[in-house]
PARO-632815 format. One record per residue (C-alpha): residue number from 1; residue in one letter; x, y, z. Coordinates in steps of 0.25 Angstrom, whole numbers, plus 5000, padded with zeros to 4 digits. Example, Ala and Ser with C-alpha at 12.3 -4.5 7.8 and 13.67 -1.06 7.14 Angstrom:
<nodes>
- resi, resn, c1, c2, c3
- 1, A, 5049, 4982, 5031
- 2, S, 5055, 4996, 5029
</nodes>
This chain:
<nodes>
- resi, resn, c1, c2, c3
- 1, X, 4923, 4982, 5088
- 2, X, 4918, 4992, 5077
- 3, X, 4919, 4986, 5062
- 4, X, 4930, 4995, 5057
- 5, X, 4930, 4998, 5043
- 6, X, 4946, 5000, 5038
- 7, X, 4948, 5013, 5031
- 8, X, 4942, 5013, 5018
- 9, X, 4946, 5022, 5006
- 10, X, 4933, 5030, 5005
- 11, X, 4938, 5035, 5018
- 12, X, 4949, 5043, 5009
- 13, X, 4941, 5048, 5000
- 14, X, 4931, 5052, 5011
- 15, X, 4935, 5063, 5022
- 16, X, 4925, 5061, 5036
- 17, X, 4929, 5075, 5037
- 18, X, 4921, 5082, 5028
- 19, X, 4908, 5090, 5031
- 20, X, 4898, 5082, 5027
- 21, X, 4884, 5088, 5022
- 22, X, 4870, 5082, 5024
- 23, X, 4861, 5081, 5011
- 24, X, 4855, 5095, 5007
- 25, X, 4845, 5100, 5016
- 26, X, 4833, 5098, 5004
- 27, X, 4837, 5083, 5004
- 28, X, 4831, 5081, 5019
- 29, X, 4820, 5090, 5015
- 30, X, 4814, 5083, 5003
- 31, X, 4815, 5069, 5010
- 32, X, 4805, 5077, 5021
- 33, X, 4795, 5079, 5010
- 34, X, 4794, 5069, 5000
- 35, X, 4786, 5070, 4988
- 36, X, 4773, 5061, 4988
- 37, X, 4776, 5051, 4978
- 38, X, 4763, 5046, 4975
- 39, X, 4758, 5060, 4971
- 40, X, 4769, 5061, 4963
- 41, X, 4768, 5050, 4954
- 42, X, 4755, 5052, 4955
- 43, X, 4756, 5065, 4947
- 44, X, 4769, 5060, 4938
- 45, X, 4765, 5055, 4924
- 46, X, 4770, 5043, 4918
- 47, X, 4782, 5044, 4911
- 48, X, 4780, 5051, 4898
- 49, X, 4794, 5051, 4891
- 50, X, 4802, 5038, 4886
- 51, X, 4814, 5047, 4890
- 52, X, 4817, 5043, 4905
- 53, X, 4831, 5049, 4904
- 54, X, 4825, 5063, 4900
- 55, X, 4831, 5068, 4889
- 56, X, 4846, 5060, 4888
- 57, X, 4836, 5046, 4887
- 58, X, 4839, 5038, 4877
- 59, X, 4830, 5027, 4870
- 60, X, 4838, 5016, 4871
- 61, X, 4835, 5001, 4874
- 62, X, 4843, 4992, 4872
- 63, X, 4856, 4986, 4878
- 64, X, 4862, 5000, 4876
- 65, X, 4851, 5008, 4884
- 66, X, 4859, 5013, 4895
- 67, X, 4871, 5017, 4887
- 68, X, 4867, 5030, 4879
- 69, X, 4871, 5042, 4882
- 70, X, 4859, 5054, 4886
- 71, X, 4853, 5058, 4874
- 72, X, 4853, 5073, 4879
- 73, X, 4869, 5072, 4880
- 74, X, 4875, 5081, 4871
- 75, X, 4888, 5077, 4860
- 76, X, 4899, 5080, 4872
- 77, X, 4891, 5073, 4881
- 78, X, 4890, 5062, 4874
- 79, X, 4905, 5061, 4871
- 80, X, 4906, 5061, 4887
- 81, X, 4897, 5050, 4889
- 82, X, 4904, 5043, 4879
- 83, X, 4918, 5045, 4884
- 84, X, 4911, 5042, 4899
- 85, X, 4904, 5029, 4892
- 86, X, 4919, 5024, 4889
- 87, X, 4925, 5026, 4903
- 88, X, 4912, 5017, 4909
- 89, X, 4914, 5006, 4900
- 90, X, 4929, 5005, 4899
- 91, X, 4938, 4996, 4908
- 92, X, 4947, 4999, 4919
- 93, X, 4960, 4991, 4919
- 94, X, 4969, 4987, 4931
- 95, X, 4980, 4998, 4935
- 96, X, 4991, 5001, 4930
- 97, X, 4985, 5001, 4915
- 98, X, 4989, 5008, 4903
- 99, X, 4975, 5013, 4903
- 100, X, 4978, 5023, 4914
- 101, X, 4963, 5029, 4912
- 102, X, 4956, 5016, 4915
- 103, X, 4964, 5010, 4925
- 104, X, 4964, 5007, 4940
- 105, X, 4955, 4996, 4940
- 106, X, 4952, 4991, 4953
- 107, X, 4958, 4984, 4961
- 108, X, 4945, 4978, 4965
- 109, X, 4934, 4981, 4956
- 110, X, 4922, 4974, 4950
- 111, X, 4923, 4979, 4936
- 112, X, 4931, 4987, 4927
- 113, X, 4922, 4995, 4919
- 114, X, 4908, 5003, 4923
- 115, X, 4901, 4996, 4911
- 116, X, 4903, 4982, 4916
- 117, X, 4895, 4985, 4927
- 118, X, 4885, 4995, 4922
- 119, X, 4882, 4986, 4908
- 120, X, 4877, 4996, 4898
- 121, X, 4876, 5006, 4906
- 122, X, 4866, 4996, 4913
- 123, X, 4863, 4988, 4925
- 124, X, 4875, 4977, 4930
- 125, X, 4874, 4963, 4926
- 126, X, 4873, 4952, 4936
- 127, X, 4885, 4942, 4937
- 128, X, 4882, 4928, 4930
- 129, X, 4883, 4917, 4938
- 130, X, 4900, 4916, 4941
- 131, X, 4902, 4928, 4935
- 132, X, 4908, 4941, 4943
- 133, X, 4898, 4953, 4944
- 134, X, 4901, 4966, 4938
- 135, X, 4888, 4974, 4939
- 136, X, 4884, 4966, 4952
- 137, X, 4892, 4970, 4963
- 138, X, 4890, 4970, 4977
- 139, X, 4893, 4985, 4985
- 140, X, 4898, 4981, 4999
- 141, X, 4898, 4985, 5015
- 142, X, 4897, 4984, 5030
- 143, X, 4881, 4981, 5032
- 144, X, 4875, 4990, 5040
- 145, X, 4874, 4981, 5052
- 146, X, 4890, 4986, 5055
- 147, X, 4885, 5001, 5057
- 148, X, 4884, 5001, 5071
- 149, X, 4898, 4998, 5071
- 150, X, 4904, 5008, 5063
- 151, X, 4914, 5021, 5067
- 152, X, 4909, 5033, 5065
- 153, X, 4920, 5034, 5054
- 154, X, 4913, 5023, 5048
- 155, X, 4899, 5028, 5048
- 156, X, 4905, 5041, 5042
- 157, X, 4913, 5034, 5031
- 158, X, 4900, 5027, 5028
- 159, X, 4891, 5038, 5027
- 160, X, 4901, 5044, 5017
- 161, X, 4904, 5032, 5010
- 162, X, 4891, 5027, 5010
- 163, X, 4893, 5012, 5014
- 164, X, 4902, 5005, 5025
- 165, X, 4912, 4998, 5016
- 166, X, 4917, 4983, 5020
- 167, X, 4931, 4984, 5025
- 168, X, 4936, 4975, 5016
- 169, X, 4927, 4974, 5004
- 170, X, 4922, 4990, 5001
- 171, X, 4909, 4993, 4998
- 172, X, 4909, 4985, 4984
- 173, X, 4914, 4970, 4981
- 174, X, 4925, 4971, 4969
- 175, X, 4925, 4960, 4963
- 176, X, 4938, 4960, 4955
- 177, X, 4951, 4965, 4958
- 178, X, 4965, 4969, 4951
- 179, X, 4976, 4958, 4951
- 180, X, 4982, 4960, 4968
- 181, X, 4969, 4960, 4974
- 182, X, 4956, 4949, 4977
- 183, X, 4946, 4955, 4972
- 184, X, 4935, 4958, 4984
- 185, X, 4926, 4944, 4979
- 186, X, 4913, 4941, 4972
- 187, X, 4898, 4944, 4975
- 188, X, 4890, 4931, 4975
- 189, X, 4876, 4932, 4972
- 190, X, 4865, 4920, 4976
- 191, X, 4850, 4922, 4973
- 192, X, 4837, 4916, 4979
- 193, X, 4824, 4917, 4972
- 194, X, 4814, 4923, 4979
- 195, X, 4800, 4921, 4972
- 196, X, 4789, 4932, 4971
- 197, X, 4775, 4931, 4969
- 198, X, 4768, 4939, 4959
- 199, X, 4752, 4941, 4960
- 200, X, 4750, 4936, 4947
- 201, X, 4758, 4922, 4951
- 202, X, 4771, 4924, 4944
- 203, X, 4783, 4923, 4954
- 204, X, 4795, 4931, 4953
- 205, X, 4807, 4925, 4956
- 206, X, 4816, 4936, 4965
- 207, X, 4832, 4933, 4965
- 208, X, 4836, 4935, 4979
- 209, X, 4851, 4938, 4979
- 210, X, 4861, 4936, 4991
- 211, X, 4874, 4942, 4989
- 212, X, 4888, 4938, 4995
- 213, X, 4903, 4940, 4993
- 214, X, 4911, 4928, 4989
- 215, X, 4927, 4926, 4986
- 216, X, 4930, 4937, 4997
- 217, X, 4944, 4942, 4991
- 218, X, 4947, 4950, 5006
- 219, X, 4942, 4942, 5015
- 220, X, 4928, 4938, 5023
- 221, X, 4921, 4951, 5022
- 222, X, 4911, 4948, 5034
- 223, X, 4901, 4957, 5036
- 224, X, 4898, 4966, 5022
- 225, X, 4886, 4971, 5014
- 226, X, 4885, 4967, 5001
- 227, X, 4876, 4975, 4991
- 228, X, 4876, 4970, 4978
- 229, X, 4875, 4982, 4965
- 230, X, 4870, 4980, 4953
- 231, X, 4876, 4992, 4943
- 232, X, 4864, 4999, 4940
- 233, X, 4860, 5006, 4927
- 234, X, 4867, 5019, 4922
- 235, X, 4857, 5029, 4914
- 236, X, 4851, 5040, 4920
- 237, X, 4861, 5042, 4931
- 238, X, 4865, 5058, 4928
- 239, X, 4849, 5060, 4926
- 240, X, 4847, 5053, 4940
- 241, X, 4859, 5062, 4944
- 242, X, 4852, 5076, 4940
- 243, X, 4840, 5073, 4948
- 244, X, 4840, 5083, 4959
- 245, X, 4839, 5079, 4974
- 246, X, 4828, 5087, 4975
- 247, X, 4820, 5078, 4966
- 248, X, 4826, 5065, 4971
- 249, X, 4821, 5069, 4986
- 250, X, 4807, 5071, 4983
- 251, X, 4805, 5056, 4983
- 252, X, 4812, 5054, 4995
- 253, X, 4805, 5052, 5008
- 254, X, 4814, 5043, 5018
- 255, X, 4804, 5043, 5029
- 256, X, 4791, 5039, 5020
- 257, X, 4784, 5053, 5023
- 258, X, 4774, 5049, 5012
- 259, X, 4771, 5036, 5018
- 260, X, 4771, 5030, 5004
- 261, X, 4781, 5019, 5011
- 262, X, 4793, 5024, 5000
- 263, X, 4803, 5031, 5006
- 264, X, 4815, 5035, 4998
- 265, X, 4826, 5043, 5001
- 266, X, 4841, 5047, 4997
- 267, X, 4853, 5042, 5001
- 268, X, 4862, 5052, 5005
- 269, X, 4878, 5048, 5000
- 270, X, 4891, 5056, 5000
- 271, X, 4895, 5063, 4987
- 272, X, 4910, 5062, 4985
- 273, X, 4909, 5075, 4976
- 274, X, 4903, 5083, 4984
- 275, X, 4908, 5077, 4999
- 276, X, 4893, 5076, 5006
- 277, X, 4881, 5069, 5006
- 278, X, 4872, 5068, 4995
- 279, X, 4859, 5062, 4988
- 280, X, 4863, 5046, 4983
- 281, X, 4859, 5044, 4969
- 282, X, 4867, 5032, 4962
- 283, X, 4869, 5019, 4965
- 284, X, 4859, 5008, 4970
- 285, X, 4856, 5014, 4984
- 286, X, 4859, 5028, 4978
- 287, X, 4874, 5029, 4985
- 288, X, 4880, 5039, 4975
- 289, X, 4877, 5053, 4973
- 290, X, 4881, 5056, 4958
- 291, X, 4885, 5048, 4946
- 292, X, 4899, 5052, 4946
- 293, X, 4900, 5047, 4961
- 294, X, 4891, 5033, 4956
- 295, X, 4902, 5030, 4946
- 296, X, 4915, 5033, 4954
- 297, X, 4911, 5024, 4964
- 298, X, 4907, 5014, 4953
- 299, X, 4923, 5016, 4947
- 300, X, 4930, 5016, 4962
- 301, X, 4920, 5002, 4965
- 302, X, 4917, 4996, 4954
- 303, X, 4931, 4998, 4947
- 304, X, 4941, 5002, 4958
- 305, X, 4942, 5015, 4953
- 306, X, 4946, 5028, 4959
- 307, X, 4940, 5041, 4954
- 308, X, 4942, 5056, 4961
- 309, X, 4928, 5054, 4967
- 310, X, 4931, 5041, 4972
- 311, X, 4946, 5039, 4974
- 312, X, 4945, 5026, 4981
- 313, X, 4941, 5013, 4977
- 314, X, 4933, 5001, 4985
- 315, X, 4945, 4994, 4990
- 316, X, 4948, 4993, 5005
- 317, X, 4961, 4995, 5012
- 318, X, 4959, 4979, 5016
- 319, X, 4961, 4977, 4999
- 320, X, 4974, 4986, 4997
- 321, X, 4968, 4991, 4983
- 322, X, 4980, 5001, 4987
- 323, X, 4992, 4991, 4984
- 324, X, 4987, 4989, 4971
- 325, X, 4989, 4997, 4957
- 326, X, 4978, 5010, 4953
- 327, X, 4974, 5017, 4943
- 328, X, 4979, 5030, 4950
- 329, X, 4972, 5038, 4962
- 330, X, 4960, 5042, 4952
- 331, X, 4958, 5030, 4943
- 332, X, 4946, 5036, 4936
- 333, X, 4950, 5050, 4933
- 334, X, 4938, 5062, 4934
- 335, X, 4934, 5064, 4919
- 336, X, 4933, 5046, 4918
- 337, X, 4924, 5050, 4929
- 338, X, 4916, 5062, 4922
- 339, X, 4914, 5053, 4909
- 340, X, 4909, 5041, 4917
- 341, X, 4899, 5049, 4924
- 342, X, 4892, 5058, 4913
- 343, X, 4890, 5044, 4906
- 344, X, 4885, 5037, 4917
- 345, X, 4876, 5052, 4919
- 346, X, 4871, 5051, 4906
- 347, X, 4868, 5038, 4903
- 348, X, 4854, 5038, 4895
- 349, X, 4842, 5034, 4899
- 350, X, 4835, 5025, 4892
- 351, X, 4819, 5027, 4886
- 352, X, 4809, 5022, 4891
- 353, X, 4802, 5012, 4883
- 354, X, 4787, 5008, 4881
- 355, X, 4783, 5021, 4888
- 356, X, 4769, 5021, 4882
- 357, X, 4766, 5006, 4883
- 358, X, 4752, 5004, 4892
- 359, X, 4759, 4993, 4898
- 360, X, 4771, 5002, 4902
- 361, X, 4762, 5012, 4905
- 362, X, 4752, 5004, 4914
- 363, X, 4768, 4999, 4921
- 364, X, 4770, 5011, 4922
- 365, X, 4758, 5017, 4931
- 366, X, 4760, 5004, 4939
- 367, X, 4774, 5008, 4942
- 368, X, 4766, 5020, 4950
- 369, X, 4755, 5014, 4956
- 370, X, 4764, 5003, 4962
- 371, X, 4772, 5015, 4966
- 372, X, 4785, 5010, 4962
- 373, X, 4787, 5025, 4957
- 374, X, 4787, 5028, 4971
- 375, X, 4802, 5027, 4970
- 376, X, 4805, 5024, 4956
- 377, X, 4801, 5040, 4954
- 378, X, 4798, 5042, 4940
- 379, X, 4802, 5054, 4937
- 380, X, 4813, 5062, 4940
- 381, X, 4819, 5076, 4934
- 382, X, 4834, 5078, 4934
- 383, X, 4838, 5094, 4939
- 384, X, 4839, 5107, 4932
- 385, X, 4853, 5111, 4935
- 386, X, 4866, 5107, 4941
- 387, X, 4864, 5093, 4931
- 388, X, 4871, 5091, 4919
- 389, X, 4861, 5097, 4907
- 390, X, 4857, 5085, 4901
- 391, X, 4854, 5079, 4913
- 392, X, 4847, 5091, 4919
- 393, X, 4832, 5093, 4917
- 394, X, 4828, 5078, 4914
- 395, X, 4813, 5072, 4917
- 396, X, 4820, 5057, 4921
- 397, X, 4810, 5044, 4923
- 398, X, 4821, 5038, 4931
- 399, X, 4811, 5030, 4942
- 400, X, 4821, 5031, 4952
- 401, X, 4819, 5040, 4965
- 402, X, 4833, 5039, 4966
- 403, X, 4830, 5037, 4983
- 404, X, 4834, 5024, 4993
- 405, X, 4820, 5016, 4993
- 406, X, 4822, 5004, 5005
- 407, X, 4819, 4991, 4996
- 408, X, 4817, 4982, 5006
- 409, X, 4827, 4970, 5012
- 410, X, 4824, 4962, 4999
- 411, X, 4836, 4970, 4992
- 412, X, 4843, 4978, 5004
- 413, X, 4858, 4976, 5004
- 414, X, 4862, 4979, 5019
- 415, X, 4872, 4990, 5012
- 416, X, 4871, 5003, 5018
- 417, X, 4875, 5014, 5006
- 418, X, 4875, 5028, 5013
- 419, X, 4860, 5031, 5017
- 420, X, 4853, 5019, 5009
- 421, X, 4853, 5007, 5017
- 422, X, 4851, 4991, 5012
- 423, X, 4836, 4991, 5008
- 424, X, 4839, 5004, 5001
- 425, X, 4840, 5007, 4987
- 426, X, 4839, 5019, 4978
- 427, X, 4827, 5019, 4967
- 428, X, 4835, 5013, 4954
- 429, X, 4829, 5022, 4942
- 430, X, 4822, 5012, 4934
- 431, X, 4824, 5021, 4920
- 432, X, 4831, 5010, 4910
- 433, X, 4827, 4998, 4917
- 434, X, 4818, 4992, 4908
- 435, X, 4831, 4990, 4900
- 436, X, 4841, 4986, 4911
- 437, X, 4841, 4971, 4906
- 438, X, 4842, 4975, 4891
- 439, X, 4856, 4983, 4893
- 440, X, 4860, 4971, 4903
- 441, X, 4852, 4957, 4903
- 442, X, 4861, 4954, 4914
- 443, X, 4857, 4964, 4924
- 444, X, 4845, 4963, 4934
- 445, X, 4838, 4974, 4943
- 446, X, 4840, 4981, 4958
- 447, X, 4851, 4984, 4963
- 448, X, 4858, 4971, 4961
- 449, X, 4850, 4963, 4949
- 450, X, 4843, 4953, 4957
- 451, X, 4830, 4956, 4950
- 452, X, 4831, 4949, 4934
- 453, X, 4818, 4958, 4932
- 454, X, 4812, 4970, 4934
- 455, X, 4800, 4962, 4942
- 456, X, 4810, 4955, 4949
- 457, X, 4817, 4970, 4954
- 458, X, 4801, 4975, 4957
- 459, X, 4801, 4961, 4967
- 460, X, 4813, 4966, 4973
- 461, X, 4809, 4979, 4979
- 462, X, 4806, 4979, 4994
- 463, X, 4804, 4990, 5004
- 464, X, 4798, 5003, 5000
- 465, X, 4796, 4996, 4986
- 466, X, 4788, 4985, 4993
- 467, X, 4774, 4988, 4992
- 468, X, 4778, 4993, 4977
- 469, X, 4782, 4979, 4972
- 470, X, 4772, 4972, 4981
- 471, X, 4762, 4977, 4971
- 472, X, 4769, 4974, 4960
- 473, X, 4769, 4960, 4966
- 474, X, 4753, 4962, 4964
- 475, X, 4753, 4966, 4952
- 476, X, 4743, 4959, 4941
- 477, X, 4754, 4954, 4929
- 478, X, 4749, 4965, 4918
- 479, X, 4753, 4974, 4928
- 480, X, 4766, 4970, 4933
- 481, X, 4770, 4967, 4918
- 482, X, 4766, 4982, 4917
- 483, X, 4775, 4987, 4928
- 484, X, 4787, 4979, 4922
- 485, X, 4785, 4984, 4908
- 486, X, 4788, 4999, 4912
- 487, X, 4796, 4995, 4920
- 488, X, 4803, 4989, 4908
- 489, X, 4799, 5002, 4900
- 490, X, 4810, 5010, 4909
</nodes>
């Protein structure tokens, strides 16, 4: 018999009904005739401004880095992001509270504030040995191996909701509840080392991680995916956000028309705004469309929080979330949701830092050559209009594509998430990065941390990125000590 999936809220909040649009027609176009991207760095110069962020960058480089607002921000804009920054850092309380603003709380959550996740604005911690894991957390679903047995109802659900959710569990493991309910369990991490060979003799020592879920609160949850997320770093996301499509589609090439074995290409996910489908921008495997989007879905999983744009939360019918106490239909009302998303918009990013060291420099030019720029693109320039005016007109140095690259088995996660599939993950923007440990010792890099170094992340990358990292493998030390210092510059 068919694996039957009982009715899950996103089905409320979705109708099957509507007339559902393709991407634009310019969309198909560019991924027909993708730019030559050796020719192209090739001709791009080095980067010649400390300001990666354009004009709102700010110079910045200690623990605070990521926590400033644009410098290009004017007086009332400032008192925006302030009034935004409070909302992201305050708690939320259990319902019914006498803080009728904050609460609503669950009832299964895994934290009860953004900013214990996103530390300063920064990358998630990794949980101490014992400890539960806040900005670790493991995104769930049916592997892709169930497909064939799915309803056309089904496929259709996914394709709007992005990923077959578990029947029981969701699409994310809550690991806390409100007093009345288990709360869902606990993700349990185990590491083998796997030792890497340099040219030059050293031997990295790679941390394998296998995940699992333990002290199930609703039962054996047999078969599910389990893709573990680590919260990413905030600056530079409205930037990101004012990049057309246009510009972000001249990298893409899905069938490798180029023959340069990179072949990128955007996911395509449903916009809850605008009801059709769209480019994929945010998130680990790019499944959100816009920062508003991005951070209604953070409240409704990671809090349990409703929002107009998201008016249900990651509790199944099996957990009777309904029988408990709420914060009212809308728990996070429209202007909490305007504030939180201009300050997570204009987050600032950090200078870049050494920019005229020969060492950086000589990194630098092997960053190319290695063609790790092949999807890291330097440069990008956010649109002329339709884009808020600080945000609009911007030379960024974001390294990012902003496309799903296949990274190979080493780091595939058997979770479908609309078009991107396990081995595929969007190109992280590496702008901040050589700060990432100074804002938060205890974070690590990729989309779940398992590297402890930036060596240890280049290690990591697989697939497409194959040939790129076996070079660095190859490298003479000078050289690799090169590469890392601009990457540390960023």
């Amino acid at each position: 018999m068919p694996h039957v999936i009982p009715k899950h809220p996103i089905l409320h909040a979705l109708s099957l009904a509507i007339a559902l649009t393709a991407l634009p027609q310019g969309v198909a176009q560019a991924a027909q005739t993708p730019l030559t991207v050796s020719a192209y760095l090739a001709a791009l110069p080095l980067q010649d401004t400390a300001k990666s962020g354009g004009e709102g960058s700010v110079r910045k480089h200690d623990t605070n880095a990521y926590s400033l607002p644009a410098k290009n921000l004017s007086f009332d804009q400032r008192l925006s992001f302030s009034v935004g920054n409070s909302f992201f850092k305050s708690p939320w309380v259990i319902a019914p509270a006498s803080t009728t603003a904050r609460d609503g709380l669950g009832p299964l959550f895994n934290t009860n504030a953004c900013q214990n996740c996103h530390v300063k604005d920064g990358r998630g911690s990794l949980p101490a040995e014992g400890d539960p894991s806040v900005g670790l957390f493991l995104r769930l679903g049916m592997p892709d191996s169930h497909e064939d047995s799915w309803s056309d109802e089904e496929r259709e659900f996914r394709r709007i909701a992005g990923v077959m959710p578990h029947p029981v569990y969701g699409t994310q493991l809550q690991n806390a509840a409100v007093p009345g309910i288990e709360r869902e369990g606990r993700m349990q991490v185990v590491h083998e080392e796997m030792p890497v060979p340099l040219v030059d003799g050293e031997v990295v020592l790679l941390r394998k991680p296998r995940y699992s879920l333990v002290e199930a609160g609703f039962g054996d949850p047999g078969p599910i995916a389990l893709s573990p997320r680590l919260a990413p770093g905030m600056v530079g996301l409205g930037l990101l956000e004012a990049v057309s499509e246009e510009t972000l589609l001249e990298w893409a090439d899905p069938q490798d028309a180029d023959g340069d074995g990179i072949s990128g290409r955007a996911n395509t996910v449903w916009s809850l705004t605008e009801q059709h489908e769209v480019m994929g921008r945010f998130g680990w495997k790019a499944g959100q469309p816009d920062v508003r989007q991005q951070s209604a879905k953070a409240f409704a999983g990671d809090m349990g929080l409703t929002s107009n744009l998201v008016s249900s939360t990651d509790c199944t019918p099996v957990q009777k979330c309904a029988d408990l106490p709420n914060g009212g239909t809308i728990e996070v009302e429209d202007n909490v949701m305007d504030n939180v998303a201009f300050y997570s918009r204009n987050l600032a990013v950090p200078t870049r830092r050494d920019l005229d060291d020969p060492t950086v420099r000589e990194g630098e030019q092997l960053f190319r050559e290695l063609e790790c720029a092949s999807c890291h693109r330097p440069r990008l320039t956010t649109a002329s209009g339709g884009v808020a005016a600080q945000l609009a007109d911007q030379t960024i140095w974001p390294y990012s594509d902003m496309l799903l690259h296949d990274m190979g088995d080493g780091l595939s996660d058997d979770r479908r998430e609309f078009e991107a599939t396990g081995n595929e993950w969007r190109t992280p923007p590496l702008w901040g990065i050589g700060l990432a440990q100074t804002v938060n010792p205890a974070t690590g890099f990729l989309h779940d941390g398992r590297a402890r170094t930036l060596l240890e992340a280049v290690l990591w990358h697989g697939g497409e990125a194959r040939a790129s990292r076996d070079k660095v493998v190859a490298l003479p030390t000078d050289q690799r000590q090169a590469l890392l210092r601009f990457l540390e510059s960023l």
